[in-house]
C-alpha positions in Angstrom: -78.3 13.4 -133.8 -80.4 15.8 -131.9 -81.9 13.1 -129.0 -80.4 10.6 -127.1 -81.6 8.4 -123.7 -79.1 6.9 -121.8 -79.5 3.8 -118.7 -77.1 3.7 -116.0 -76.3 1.6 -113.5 -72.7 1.6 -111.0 -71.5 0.4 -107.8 -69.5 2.8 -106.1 -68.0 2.8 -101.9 -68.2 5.8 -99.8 -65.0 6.2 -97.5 -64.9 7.6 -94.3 -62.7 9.7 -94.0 -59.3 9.5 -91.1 -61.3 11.6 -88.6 -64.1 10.0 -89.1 -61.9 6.8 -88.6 -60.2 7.7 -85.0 -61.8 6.7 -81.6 -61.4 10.7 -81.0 -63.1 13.8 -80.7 -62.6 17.5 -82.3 -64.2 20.6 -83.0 -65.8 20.9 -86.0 -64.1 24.0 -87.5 -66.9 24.7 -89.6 -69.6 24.3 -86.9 -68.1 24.7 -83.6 -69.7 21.5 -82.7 -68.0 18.3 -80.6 -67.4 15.1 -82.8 -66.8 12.1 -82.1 -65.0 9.4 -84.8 -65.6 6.1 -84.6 -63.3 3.2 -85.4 -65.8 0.6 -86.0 -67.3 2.3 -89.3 -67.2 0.5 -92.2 -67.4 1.5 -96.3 -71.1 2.7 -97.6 -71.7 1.0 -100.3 -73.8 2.3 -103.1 -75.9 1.4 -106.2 -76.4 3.8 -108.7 -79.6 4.1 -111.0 -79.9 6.4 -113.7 -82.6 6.9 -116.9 -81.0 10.4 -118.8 -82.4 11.7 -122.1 -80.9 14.2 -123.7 -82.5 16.7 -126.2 -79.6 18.8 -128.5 -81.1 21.6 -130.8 -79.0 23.2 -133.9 -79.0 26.5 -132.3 -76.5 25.4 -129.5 -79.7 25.1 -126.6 -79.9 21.9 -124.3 -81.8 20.2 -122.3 -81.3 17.1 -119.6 -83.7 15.3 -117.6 -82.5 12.7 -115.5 -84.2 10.3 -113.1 -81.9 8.6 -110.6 -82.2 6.0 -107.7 -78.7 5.7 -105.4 -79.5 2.7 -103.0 -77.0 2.7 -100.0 -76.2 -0.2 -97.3 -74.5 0.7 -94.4 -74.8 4.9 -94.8 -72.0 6.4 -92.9 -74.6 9.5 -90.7 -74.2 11.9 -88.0 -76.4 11.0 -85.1 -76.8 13.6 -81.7 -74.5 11.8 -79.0 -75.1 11.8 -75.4 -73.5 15.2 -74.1 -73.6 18.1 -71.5 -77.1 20.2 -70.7 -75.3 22.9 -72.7 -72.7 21.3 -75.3 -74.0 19.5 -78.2 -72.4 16.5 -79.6 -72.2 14.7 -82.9 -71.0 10.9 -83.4 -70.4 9.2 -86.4 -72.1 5.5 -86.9 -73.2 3.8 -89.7 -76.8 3.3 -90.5 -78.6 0.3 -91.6 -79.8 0.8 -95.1 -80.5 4.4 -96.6 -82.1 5.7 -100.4 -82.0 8.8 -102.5 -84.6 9.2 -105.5 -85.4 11.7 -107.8 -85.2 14.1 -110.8 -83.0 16.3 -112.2 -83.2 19.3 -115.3 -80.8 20.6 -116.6 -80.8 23.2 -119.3 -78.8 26.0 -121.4 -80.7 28.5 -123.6 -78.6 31.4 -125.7 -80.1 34.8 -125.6 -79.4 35.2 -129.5 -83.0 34.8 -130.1 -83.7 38.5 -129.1 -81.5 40.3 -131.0 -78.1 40.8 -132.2 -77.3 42.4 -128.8 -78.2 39.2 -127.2 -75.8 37.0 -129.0 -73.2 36.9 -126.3 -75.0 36.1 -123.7 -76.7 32.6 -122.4 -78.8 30.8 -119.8 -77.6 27.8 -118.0 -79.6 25.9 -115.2 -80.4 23.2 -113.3 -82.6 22.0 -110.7 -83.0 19.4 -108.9 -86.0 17.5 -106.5 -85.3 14.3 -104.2 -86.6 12.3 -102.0 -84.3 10.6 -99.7 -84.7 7.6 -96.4 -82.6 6.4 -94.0 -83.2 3.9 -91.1 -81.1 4.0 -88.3 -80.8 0.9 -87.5 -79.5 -0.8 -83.6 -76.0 1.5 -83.9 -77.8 4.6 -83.2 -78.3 5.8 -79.3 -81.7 5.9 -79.0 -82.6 8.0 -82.0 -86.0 10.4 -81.9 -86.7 9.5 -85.5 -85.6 5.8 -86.4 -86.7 6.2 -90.5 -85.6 9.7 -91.3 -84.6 11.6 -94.3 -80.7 11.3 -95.1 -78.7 14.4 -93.5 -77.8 16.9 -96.0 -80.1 16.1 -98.4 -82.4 18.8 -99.6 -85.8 18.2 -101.4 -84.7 20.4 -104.1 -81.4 22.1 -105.0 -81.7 24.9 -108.2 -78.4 27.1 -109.5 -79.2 30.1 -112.8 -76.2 31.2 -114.5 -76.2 34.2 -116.6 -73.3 34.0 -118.4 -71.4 35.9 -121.3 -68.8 35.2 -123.8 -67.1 37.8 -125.6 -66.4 36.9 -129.5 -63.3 35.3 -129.5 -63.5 34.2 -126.4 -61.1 36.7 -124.4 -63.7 37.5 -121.8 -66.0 35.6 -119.6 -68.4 37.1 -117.0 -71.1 35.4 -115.1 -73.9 35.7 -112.5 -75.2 32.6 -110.6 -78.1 32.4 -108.3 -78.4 29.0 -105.8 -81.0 27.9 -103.2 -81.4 24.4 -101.8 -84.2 23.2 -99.3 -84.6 22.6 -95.8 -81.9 19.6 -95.0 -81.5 18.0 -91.7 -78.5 18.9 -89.6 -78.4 16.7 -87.1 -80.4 13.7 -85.8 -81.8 14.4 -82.1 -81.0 11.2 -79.4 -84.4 10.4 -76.7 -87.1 12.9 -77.9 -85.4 16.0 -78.8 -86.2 17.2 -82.2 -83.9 17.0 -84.8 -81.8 20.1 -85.9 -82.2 21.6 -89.4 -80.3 23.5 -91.6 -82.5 26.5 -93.2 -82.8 27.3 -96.9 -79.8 29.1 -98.3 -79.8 31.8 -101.1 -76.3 33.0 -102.6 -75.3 34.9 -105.7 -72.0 34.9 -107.0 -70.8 37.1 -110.0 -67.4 35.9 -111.7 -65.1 37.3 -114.7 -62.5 35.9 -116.3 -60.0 37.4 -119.0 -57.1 35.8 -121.2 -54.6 38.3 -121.9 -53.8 38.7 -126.0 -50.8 37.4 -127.2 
């Protein structure tokens, strides 16, 4: 009743997506970067690994920790194209065989503990730490780095909600914090380094009411 350890194990595809599809370039709106699709990419396909236990205490609190293993063939990746002295280019290719490993936490503490005050209020977080590979394989243009970490994927990603919930449940308010790592950007093509995205801070504060009926 209170613990519980779960095994899991899946096959699941990774689309591309239509751009991503087209022999075309765009303009990443997001980026302002050129992009080129490709025609010839073909489904990721994925296996899924998972060990979860999962600990459930009477006074509401939780706590998850879950190791995982996601082995990917054919990894659909940005790579750095060949492009202008001053425009930088992205293509789209498949990669020969990629992996993601790690651990994750996951947690919720109430604040009831420190007093009567407290009783509204709760802790929720979760972080997680990775390791990730990916070798490029003969589809990728001359590629600085042939075994690289996957692109996007941070060593560690955390998020802390402070949350309350009013009795009754007619009002909800939270703050949430979130960081992740250092991730790679973009792959660089014939010695230039590749381009990474920086470590990322936010804070967001939310309410929420239900009107009485």
């Amino acid at each position: 009743e209170t613990f519980q350890l779960r095994f899991g194990w899946s096959q699941t595809t990774i689309r591309p997506d239509l751009r991503e599809l087209t022999d075309a370039s765009y303009i990443d709106p997001i980026t302002d970067i050129l992009t080129r699709g490709n025609s010839g990419i073909v489904p990721a396909d994925v296996d899924n690994y998972d060990i979860r236990a999962e600990w459930h205490f009477s006074s509401g609190d939780n706590l998850t920790v879950t190791l995982f293993d996601k082995e990917i063939t054919n990894p659909i990746e940005f790579f750095e194209s060949a492009a202008s002295d001053t425009t930088i280019a992205r293509e789209i290719l498949n990669a020969d065989t990629a992996y993601v490993r790690g651990i994750e936490f996951e947690g919720l503490k109430r604040l009831g503990f420190l007093g009567s005050h407290f009783d509204t209020l709760f802790l929720h977080g979760s972080l997680t730490v990775q390791d990730s590979e990916l070798e490029a394989g003969p589809r990728a243009d001359a590629p600085t780095n042939p075994v690289r970490e996957m692109a996007g994927a941070s060593e560690y990603v955390a998020n802390v909600m402070l949350g309350f919930d009013s009795p009754g449940g007619q009002h909800t308010a939270s703050i949430i914090y979130n960081v992740f790592g250092e991730r790679l950007y973009v792959a660089g093509r014939n010695g230039a380094p590749d381009g990474f995205e920086q470590p990322f801070h936010s804070v967001d504060l939310m309410f929420s009411s239900v009107p009485r009926h």
